[in-house]
N, CA, C and O atoms as CSV, one atom per row, in Angstrom:
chain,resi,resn,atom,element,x,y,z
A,1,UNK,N,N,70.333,119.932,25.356
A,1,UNK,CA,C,71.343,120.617,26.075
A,1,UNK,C,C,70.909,120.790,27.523
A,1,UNK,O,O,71.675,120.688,28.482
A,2,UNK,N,N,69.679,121.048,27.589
A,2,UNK,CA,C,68.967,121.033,29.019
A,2,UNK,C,C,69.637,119.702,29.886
A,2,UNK,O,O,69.837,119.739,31.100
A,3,UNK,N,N,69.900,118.680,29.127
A,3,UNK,CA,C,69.582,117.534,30.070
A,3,UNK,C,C,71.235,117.783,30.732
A,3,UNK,O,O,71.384,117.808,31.954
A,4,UNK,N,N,72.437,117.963,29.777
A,4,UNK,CA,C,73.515,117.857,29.888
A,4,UNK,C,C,73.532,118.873,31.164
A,4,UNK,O,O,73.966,118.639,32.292
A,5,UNK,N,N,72.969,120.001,30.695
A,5,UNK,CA,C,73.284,121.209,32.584
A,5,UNK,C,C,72.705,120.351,33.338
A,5,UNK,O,O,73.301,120.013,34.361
A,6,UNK,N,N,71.484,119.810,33.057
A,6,UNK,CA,C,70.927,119.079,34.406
A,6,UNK,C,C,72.038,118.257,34.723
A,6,UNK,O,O,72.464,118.671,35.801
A,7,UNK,N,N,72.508,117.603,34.452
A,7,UNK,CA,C,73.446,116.477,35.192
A,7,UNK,C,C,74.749,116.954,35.674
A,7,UNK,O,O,75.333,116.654,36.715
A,8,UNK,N,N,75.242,118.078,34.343
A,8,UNK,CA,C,75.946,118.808,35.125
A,8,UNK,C,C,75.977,119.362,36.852
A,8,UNK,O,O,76.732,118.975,37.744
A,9,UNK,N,N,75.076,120.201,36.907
A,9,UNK,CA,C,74.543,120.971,38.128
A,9,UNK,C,C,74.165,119.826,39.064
A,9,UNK,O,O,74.283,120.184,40.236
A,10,UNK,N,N,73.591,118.090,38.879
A,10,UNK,CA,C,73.745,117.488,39.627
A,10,UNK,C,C,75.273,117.047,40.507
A,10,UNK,O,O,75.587,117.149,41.693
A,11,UNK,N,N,76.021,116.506,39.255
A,11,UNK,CA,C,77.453,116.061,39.812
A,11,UNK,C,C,78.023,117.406,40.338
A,11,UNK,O,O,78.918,117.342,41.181
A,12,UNK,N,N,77.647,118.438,39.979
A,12,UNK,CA,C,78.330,119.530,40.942
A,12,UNK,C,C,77.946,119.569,41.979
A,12,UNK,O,O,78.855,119.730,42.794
A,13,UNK,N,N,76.573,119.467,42.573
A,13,UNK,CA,C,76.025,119.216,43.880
A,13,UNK,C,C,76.559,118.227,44.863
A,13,UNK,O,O,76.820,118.284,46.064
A,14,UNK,N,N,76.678,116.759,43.409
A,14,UNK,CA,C,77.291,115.620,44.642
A,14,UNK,C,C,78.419,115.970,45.266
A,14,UNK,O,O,78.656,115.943,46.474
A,15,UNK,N,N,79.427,116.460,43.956
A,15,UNK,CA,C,80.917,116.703,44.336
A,15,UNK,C,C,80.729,117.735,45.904
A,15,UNK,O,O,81.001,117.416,47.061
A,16,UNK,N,N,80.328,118.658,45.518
A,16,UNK,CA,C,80.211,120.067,46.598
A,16,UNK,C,C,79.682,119.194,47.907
A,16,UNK,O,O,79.638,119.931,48.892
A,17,UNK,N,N,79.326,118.029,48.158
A,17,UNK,CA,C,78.541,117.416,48.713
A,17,UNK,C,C,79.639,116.477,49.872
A,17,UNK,O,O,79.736,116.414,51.097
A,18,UNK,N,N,80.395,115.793,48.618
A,18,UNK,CA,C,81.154,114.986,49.038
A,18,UNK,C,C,82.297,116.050,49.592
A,18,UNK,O,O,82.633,115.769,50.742
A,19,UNK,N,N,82.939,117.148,49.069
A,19,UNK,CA,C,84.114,118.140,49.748
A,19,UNK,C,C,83.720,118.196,50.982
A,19,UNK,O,O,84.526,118.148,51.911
A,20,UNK,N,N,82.653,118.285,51.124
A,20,UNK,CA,C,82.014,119.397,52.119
A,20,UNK,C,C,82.105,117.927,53.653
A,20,UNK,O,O,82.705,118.159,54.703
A,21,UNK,N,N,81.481,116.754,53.411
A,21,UNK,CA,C,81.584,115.828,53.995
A,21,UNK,C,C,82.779,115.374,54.099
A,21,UNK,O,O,82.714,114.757,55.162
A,22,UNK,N,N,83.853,115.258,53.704
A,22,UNK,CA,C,85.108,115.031,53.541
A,22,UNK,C,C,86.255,116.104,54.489
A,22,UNK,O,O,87.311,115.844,55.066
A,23,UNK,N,N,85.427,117.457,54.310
A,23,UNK,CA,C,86.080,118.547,55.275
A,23,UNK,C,C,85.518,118.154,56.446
A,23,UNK,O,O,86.390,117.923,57.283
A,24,UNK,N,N,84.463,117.992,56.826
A,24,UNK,CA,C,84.600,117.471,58.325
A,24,UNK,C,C,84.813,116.642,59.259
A,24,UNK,O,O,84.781,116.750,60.484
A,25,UNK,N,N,85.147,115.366,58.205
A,25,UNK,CA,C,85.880,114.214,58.510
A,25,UNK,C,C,87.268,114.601,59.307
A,25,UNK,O,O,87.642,114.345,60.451
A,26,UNK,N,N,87.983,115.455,58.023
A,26,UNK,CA,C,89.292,116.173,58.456
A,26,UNK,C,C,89.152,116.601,59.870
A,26,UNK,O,O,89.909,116.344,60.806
A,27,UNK,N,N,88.173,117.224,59.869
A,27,UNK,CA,C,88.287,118.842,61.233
A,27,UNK,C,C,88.081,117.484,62.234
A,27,UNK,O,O,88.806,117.488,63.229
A,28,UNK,N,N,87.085,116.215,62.060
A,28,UNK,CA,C,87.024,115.780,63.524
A,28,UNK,C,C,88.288,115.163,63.518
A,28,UNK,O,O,88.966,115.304,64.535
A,29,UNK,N,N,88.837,114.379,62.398
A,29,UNK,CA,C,90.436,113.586,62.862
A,29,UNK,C,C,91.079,114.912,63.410
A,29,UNK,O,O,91.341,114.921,64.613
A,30,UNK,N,N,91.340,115.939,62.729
A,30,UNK,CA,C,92.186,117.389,63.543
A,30,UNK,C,C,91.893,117.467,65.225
A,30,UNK,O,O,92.743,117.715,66.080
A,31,UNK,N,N,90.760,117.245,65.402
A,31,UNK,CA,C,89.921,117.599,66.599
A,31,UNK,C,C,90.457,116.344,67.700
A,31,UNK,O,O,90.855,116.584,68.839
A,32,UNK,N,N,90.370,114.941,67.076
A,32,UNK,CA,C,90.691,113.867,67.740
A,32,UNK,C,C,92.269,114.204,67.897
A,32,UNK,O,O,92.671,114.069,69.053
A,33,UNK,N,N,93.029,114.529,67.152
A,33,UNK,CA,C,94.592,114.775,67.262
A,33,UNK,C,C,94.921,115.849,68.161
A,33,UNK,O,O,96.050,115.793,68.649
A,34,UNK,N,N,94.050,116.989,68.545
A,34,UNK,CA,C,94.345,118.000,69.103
A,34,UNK,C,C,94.116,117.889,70.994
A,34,UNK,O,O,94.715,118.322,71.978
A,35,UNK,N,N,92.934,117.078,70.741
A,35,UNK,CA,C,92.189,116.332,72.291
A,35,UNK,C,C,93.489,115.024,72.384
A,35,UNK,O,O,93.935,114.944,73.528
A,36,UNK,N,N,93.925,114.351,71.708
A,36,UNK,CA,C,95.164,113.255,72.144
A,36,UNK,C,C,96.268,114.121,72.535
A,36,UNK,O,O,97.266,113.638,73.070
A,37,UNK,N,N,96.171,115.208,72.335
A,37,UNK,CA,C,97.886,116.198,72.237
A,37,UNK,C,C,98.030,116.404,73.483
A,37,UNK,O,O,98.973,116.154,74.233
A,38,UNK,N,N,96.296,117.229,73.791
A,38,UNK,CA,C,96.060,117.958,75.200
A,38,UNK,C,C,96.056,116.848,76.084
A,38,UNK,O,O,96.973,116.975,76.895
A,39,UNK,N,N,95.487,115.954,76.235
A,39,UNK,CA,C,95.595,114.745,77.306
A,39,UNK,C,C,96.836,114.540,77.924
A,39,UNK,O,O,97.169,114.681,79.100
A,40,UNK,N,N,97.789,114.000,76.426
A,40,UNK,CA,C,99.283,113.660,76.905
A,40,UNK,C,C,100.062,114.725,77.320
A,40,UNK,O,O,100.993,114.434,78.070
A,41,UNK,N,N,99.903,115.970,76.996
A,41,UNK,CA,C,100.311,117.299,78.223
A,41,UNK,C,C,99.722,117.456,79.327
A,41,UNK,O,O,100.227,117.863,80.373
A,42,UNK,N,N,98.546,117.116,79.123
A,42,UNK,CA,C,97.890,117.243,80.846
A,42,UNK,C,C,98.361,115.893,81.507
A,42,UNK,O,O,98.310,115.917,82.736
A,43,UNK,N,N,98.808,114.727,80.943
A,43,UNK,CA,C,99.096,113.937,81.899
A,43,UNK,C,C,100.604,113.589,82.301
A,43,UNK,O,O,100.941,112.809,83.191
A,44,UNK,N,N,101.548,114.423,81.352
A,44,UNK,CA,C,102.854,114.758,81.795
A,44,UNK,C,C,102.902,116.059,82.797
A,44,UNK,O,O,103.813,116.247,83.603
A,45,UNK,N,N,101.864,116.856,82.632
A,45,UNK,CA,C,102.043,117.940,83.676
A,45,UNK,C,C,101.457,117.025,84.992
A,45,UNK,O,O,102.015,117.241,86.068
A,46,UNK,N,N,100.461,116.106,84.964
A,46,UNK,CA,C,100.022,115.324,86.613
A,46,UNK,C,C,101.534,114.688,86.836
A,46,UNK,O,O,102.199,114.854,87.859
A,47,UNK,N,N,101.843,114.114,85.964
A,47,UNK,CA,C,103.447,113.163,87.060
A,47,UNK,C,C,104.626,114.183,87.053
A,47,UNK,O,O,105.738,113.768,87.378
A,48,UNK,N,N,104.465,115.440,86.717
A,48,UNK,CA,C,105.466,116.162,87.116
A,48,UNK,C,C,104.868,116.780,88.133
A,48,UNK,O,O,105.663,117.041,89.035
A,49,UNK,N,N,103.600,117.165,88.363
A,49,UNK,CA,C,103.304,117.444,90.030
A,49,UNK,C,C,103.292,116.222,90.788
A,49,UNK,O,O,103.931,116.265,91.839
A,50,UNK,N,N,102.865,115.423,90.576
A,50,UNK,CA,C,103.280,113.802,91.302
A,50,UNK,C,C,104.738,113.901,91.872
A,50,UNK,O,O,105.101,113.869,93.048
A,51,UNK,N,N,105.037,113.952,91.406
A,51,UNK,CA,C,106.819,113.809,91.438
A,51,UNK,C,C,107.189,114.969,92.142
A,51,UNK,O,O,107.780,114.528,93.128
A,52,UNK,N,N,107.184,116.028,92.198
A,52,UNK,CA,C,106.992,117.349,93.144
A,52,UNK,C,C,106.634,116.658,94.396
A,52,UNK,O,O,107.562,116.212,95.071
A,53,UNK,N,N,105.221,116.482,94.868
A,53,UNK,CA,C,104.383,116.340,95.826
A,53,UNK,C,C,105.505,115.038,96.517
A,53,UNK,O,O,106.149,115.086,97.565
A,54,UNK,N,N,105.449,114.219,95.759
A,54,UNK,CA,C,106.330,113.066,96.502
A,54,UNK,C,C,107.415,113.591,97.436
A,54,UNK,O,O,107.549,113.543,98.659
A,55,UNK,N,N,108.316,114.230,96.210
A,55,UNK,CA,C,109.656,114.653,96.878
A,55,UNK,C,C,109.426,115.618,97.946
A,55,UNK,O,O,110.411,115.723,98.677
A,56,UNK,N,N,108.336,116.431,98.302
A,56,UNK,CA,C,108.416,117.346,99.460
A,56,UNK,C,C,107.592,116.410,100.393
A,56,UNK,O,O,107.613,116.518,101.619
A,57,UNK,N,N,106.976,115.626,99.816
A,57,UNK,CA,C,106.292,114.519,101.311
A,57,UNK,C,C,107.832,113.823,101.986
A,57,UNK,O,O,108.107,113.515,103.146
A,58,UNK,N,N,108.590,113.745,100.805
A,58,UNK,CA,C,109.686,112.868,101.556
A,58,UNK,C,C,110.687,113.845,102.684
A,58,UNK,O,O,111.122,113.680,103.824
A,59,UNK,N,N,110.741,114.698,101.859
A,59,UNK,CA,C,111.794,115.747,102.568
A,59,UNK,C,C,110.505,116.326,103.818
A,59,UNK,O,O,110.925,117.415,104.208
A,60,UNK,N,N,109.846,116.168,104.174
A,60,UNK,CA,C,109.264,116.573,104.976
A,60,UNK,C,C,108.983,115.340,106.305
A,60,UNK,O,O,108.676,115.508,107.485
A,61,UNK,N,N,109.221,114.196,105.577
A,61,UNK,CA,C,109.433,112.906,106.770
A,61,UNK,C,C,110.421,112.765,107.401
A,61,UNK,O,O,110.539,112.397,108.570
A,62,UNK,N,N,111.427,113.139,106.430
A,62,UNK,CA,C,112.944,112.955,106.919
A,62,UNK,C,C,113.034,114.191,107.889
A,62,UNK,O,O,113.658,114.037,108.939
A,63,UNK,N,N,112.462,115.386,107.614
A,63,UNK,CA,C,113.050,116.313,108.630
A,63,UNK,C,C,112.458,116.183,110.049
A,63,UNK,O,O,113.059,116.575,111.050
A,64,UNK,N,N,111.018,115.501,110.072
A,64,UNK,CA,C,110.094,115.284,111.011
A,64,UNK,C,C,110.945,114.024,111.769
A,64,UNK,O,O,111.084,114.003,112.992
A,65,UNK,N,N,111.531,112.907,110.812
A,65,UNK,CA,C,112.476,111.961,111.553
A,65,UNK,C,C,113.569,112.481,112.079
A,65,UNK,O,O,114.127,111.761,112.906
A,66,UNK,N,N,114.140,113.694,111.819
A,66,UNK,CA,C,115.262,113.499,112.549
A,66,UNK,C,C,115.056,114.384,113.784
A,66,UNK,O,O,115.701,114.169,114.811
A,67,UNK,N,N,114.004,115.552,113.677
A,67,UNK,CA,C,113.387,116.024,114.927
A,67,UNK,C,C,113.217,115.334,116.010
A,67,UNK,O,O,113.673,115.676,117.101
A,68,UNK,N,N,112.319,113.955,115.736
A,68,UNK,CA,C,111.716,112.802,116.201
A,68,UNK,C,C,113.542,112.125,116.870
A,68,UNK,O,O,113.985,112.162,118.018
A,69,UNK,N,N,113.957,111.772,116.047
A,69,UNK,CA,C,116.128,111.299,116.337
A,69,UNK,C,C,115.963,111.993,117.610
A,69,UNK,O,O,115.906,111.455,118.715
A,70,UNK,N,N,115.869,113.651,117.265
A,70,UNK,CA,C,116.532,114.403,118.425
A,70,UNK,C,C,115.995,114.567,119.383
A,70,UNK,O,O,116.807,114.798,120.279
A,71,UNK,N,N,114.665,114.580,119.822
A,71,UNK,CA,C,113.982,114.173,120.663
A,71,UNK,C,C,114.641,113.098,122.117
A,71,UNK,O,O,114.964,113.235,123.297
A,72,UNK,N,N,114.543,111.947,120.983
A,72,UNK,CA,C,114.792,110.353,121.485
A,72,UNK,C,C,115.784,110.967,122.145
A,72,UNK,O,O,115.778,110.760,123.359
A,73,UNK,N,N,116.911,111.881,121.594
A,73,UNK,CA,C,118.725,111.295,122.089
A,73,UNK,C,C,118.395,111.900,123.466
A,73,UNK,O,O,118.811,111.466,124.539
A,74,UNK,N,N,117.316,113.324,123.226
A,74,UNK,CA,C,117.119,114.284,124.396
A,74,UNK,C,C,117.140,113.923,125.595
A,74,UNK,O,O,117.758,114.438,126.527
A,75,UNK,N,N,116.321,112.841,125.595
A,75,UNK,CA,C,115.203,112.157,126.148
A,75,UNK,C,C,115.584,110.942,126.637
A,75,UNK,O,O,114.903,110.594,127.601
A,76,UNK,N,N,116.422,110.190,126.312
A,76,UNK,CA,C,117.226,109.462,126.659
A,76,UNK,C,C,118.322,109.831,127.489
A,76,UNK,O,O,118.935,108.986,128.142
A,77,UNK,N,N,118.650,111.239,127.505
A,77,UNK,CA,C,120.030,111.575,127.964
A,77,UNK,C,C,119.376,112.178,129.137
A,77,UNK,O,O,120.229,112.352,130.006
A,78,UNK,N,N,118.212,112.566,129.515
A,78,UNK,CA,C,117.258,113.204,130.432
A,78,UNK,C,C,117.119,111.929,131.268
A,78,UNK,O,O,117.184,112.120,132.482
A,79,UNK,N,N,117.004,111.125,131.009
A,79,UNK,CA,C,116.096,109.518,131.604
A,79,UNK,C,C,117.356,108.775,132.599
A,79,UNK,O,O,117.233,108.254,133.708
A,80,UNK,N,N,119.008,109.002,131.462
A,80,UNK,CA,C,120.116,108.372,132.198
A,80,UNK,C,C,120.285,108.427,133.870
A,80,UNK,O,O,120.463,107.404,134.532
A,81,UNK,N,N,120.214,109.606,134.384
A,81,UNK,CA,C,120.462,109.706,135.609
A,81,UNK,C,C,119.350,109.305,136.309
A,81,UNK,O,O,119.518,108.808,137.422
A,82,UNK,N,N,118.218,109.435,135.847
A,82,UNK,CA,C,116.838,108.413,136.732
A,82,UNK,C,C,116.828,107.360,137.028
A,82,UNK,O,O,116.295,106.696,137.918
A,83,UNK,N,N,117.772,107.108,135.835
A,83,UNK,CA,C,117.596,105.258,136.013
A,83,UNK,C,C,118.835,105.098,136.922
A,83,UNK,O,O,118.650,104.183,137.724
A,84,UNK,N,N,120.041,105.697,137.054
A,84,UNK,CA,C,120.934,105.476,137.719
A,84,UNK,C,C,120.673,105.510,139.259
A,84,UNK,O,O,121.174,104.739,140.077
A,85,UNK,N,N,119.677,106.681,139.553
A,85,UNK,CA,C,119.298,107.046,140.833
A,85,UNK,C,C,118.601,105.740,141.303
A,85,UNK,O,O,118.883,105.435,142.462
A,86,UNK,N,N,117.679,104.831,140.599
A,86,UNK,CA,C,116.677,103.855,140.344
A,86,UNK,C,C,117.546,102.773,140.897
A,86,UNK,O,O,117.139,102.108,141.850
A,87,UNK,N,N,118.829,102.534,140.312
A,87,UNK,CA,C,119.398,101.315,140.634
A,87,UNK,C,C,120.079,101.717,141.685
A,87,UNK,O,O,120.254,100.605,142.182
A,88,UNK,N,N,120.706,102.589,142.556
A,88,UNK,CA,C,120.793,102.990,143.910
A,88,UNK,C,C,119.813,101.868,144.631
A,88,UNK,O,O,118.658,101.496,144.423
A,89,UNK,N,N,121.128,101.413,145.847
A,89,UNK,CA,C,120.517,100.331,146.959
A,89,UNK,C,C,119.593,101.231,148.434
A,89,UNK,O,O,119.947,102.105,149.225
A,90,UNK,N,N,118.203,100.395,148.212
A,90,UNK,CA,C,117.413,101.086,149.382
A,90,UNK,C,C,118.250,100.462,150.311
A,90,UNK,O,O,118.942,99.444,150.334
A,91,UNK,N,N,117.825,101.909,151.507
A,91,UNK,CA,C,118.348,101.395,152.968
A,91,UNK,C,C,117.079,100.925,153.587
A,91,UNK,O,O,116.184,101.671,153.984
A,92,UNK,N,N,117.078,99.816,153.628
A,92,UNK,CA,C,115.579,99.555,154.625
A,92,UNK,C,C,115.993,99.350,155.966
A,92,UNK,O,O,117.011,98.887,156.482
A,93,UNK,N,N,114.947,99.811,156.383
A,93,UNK,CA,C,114.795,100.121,157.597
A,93,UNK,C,C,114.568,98.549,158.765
A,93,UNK,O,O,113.744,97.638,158.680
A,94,UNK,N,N,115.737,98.798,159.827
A,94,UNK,CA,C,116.135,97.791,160.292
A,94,UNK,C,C,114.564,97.234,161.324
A,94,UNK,O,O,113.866,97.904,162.084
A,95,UNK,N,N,114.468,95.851,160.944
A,95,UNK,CA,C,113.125,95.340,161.720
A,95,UNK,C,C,112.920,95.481,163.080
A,95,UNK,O,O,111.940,95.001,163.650
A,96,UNK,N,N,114.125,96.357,163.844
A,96,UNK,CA,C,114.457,95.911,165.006
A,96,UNK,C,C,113.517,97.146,165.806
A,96,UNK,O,O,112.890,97.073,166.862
A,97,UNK,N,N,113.641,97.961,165.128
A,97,UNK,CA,C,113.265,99.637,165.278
A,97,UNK,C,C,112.107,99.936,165.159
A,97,UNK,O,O,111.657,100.977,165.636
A,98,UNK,N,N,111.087,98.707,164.209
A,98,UNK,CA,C,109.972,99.047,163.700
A,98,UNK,C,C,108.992,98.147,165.589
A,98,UNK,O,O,107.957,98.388,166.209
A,99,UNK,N,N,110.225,97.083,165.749
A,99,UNK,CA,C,109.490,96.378,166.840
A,99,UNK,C,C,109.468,97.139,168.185
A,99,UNK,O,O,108.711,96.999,169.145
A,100,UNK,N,N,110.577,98.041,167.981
A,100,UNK,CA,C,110.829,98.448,169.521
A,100,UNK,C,C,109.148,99.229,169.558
A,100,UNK,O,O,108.153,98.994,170.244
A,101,UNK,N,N,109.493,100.428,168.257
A,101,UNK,CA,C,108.021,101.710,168.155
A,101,UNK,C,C,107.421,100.794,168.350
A,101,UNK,O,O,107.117,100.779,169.543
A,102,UNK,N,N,106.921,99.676,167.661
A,102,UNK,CA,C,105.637,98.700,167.937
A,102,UNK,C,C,105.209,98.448,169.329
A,102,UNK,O,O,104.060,98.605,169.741
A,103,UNK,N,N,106.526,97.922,170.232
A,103,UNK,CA,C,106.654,97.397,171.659
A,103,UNK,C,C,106.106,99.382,172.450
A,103,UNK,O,O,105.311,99.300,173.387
A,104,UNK,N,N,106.419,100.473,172.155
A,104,UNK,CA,C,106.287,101.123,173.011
A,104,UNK,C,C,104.639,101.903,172.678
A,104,UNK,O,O,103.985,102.530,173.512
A,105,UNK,N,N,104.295,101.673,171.415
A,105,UNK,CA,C,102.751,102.005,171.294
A,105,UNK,C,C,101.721,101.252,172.006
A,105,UNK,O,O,100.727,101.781,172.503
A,106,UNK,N,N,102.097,99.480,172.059
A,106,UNK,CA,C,101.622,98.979,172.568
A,106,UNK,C,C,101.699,98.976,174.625
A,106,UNK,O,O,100.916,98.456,175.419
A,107,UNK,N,N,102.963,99.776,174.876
A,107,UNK,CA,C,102.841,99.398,176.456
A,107,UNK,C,C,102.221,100.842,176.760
A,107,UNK,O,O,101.504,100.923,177.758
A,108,UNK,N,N,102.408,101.850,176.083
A,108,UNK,CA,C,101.815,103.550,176.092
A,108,UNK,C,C,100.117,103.006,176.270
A,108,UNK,O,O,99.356,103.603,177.031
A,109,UNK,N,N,99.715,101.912,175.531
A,109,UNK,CA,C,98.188,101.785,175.345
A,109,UNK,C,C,98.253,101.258,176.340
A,109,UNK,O,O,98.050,102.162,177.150
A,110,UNK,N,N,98.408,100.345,176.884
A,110,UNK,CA,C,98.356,99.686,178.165
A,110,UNK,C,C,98.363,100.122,179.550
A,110,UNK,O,O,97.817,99.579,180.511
A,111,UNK,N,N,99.134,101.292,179.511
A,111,UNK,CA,C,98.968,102.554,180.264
A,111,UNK,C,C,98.033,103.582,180.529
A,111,UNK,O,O,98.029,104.572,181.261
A,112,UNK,N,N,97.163,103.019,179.651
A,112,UNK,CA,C,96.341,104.041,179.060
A,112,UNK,C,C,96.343,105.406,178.335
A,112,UNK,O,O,95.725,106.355,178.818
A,113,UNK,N,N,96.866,105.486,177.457
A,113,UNK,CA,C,97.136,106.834,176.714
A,113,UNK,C,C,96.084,106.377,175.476
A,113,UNK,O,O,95.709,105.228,175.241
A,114,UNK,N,N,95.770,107.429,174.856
A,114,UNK,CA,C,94.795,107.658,173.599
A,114,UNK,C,C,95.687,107.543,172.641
A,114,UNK,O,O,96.867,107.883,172.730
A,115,UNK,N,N,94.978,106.904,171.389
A,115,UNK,CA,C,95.991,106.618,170.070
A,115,UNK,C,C,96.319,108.289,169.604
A,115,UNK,O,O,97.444,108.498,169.151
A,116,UNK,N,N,95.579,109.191,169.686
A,116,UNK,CA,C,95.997,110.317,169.491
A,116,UNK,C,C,97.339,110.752,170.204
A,116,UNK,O,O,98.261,111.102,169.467
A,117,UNK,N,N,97.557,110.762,171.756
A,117,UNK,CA,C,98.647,110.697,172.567
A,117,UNK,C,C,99.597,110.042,172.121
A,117,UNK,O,O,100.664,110.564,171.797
A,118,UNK,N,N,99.304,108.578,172.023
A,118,UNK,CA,C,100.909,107.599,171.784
A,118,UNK,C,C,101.025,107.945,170.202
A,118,UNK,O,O,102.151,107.544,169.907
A,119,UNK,N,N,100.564,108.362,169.307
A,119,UNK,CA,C,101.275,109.141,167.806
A,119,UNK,C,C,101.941,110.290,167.837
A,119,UNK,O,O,102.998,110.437,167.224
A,120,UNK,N,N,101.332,111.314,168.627
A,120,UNK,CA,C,102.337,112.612,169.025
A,120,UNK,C,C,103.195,111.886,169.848
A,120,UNK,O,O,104.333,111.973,169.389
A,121,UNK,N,N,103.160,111.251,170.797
A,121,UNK,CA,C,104.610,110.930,171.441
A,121,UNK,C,C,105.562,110.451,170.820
A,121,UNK,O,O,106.665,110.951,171.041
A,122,UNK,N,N,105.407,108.808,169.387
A,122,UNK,CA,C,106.203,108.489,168.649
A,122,UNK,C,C,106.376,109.050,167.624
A,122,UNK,O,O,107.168,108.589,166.802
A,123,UNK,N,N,105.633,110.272,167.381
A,123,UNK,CA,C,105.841,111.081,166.590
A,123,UNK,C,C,105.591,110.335,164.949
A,123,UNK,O,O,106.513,110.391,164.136
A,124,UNK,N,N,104.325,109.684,164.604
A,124,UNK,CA,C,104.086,108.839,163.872
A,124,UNK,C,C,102.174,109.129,163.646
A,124,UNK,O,O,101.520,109.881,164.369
A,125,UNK,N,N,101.608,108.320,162.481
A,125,UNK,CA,C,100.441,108.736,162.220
A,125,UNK,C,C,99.492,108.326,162.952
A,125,UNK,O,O,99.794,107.403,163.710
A,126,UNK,N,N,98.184,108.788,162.995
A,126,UNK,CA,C,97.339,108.176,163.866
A,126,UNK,C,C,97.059,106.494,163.462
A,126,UNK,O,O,97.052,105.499,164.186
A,127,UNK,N,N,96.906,106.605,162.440
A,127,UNK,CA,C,96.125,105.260,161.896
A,127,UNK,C,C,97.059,104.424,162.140
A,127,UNK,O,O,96.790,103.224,162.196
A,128,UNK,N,N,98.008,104.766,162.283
A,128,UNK,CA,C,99.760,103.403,162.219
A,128,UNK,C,C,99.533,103.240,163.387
A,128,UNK,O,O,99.414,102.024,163.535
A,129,UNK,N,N,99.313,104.064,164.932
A,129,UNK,CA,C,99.178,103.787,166.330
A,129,UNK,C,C,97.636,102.903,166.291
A,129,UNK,O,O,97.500,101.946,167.053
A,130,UNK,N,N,96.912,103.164,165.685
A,130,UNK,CA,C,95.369,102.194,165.897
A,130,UNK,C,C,96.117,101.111,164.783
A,130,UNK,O,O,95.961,100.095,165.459
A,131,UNK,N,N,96.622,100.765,163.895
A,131,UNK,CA,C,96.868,99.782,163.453
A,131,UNK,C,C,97.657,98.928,164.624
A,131,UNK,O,O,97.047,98.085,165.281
A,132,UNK,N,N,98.694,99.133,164.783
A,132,UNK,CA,C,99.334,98.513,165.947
A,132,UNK,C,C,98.903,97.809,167.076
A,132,UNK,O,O,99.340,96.734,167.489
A,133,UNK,N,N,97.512,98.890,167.802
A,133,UNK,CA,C,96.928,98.743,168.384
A,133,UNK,C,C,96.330,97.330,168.363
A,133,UNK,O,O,96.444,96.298,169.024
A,134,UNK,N,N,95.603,97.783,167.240
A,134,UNK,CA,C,94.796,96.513,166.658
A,134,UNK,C,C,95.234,95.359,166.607
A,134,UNK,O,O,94.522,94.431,166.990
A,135,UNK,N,N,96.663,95.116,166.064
A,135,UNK,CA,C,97.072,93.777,165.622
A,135,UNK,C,C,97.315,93.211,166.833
A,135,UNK,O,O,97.091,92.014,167.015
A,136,UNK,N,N,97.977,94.298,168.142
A,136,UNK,CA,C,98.435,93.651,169.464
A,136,UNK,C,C,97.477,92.643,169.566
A,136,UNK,O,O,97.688,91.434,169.658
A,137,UNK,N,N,95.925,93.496,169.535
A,137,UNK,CA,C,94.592,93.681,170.441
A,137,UNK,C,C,94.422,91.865,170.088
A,137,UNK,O,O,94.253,91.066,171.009
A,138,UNK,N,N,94.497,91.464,168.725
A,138,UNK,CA,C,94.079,90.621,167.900
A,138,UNK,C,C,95.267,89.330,168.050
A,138,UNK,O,O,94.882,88.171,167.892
A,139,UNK,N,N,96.344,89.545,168.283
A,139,UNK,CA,C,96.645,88.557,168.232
A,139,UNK,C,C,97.159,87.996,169.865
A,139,UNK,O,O,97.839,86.990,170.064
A,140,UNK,N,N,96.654,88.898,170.878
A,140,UNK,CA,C,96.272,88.140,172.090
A,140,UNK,C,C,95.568,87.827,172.146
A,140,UNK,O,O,95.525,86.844,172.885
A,141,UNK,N,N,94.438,88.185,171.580
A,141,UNK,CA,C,92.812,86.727,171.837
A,141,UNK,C,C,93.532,85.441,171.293
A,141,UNK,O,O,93.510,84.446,172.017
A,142,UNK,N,N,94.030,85.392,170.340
A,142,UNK,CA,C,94.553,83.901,169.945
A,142,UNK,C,C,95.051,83.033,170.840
A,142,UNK,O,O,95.430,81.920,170.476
C-alpha cells in the first residue's frame, strides 16, 4: 500500500507541477495581450495628437500667409506713388547755362580772383570752381 501513496503523492506533485506551469503560461499570454492593448492605445492617442499638431501648424501658416497677403497689398499700395513720381520726366539742365557759369569762373580766374571768391560770387561749391579751373588750365596746354 506504501508503494500505491508513493506514486500517488508523486502524480500529485507532477499534476500540481504542471497547473502551476500552465498558470503562468496563461498570466504571460494575459500579460502579452494586455502590453498589445496598451501599445495600440498609445499609438492611436500619438496620431490623434499628430493630427491636432498638424491642423494648428496649418491654421497657423495660413494666418501668418495672409498677414504676409496684407503686408504685400500694404506695401505695394505705399510703393505706387514712388514709382509714379520715378517715371516723372527730369528737367535737365540746359548745357548752355552750365557753359556760360563755366565761361565766367574761368574769366573771374583770369582776373585774378581766388577759387574761394569766384564760388561765393557764382554762388556754387568750391571744388566745382577748382574743377573748372583745372580743366580750363588743362586743356589750354594742349
Amino acid at each position: 500500500m506504501y508503494p500505491f501513496i508513493f506514486i500517488s503523492i508523486a502524480l500529485h506533485l507532477v499534476s500540481f507541477l504542471c497547473i502551476v506551469l500552465l498558470f503562468l503560461k496563461q498570466t504571460k499570454g494575459a500579460g502579452r495581450e494586455e502590453i498589445a492593448a496598451s501599445m495600440e492605445v498609445y499609438i492611436e492617442q500619438l496620431e490623434e495628437e499628430n493630427d491636432r499638431l498638424l491642423n494648428e501648424v496649418k491654421s497657423y501658416v495660413d494666418k501668418r500667409e495672409n498677414q504676409l497677403d496684407t503686408r504685400l497689398r500694404v506695401l505695394e499700395q505705399a510703393r505706387a506713388p514712388q514709382v509714379e513720381e520715378a517715371t516723372k520726366p527730369v528737367i535737365v539742365q540746359h548745357p548752355s547755362a552750365h557753359n556760360e557759369r563755366n565761361q565766367k569762373a574761368v574769366q573771374l580766374h583770369q582776373q585774378g580772383f581766388s577759387v574761394a571768391d569766384i564760388a561765393r560770387i557764382l554762388n556754387c561749391g568750391i571744388g566745382e570752381v577748382e574743377l573748372i579751373v583745372n580743366l580750363h588750365g588743362r586743356s589750354e596746354q594742349r
